[in-house]
C-alpha positions as CSV (number, residue, x, y, z in Angstrom):
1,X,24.5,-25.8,-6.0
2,X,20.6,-25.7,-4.9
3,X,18.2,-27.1,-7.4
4,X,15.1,-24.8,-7.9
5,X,12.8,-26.6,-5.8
6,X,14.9,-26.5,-2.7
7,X,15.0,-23.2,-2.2
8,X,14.4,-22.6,1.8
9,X,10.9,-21.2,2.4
10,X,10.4,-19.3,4.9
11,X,7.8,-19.5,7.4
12,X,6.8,-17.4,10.5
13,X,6.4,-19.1,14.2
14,X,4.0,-18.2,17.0
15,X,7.0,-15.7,18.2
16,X,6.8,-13.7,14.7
17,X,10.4,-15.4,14.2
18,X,11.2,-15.9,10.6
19,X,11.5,-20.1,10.0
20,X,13.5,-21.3,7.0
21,X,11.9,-24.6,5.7
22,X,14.1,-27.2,2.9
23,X,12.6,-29.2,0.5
24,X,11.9,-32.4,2.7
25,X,10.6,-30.0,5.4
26,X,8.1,-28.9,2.9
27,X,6.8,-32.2,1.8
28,X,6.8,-33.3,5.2
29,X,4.3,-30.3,6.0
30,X,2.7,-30.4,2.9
31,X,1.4,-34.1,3.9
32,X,0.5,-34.1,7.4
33,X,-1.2,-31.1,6.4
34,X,-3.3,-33.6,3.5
35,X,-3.7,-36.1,5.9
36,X,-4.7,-33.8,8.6
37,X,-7.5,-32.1,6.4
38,X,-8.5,-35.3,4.9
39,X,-9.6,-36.5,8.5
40,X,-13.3,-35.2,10.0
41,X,-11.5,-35.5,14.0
42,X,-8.5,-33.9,13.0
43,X,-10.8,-30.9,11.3
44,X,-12.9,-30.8,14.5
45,X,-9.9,-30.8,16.6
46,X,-8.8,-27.8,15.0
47,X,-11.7,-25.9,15.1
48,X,-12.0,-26.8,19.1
49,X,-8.4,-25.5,20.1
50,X,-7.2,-23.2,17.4
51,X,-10.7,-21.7,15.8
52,X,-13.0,-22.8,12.9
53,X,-10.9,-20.0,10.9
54,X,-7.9,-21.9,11.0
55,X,-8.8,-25.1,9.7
56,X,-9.6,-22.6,6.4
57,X,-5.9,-21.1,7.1
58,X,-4.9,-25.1,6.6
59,X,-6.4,-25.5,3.5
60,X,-5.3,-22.3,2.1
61,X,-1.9,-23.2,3.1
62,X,-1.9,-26.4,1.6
63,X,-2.9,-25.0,-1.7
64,X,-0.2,-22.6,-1.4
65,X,2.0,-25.5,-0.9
66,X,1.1,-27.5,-4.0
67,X,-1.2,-29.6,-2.4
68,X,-4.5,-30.9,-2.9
């Protein structure tokens, strides 16, 4: 039996396919995403090849997430 917390998430890819994340996938994200926003480079390399908007859709995420 599943505990609460690892309920599968589920999470949309670039093809608009429906992705179903565990509980370890989600801490994984959940840090790289810290880490990632934590760094100046890694914010600037986000805003060069995705968009400024998307380092804000990283944050946002994060939060959702129960991160920082």
């Amino acid at each position: 039996m599943e505990e609460k917390d690892d309920v599968p998430v589920g999470l949309a890819d670039k093809t608009g396919a429906l992705l179903m994340i565990d509980k370890k996938e989600r801490e994984l994200v959940r840090e790289l995403l810290a880490m990632t926003l934590k760094s100046p480079s890694a914010r600037e390399w986000i805003s060069k090849k995705l968009g400024k908007e998307y380092v804000q859709i990283g944050v946002k995420l994060l939060k959702a997430m129960g991160g920082e």
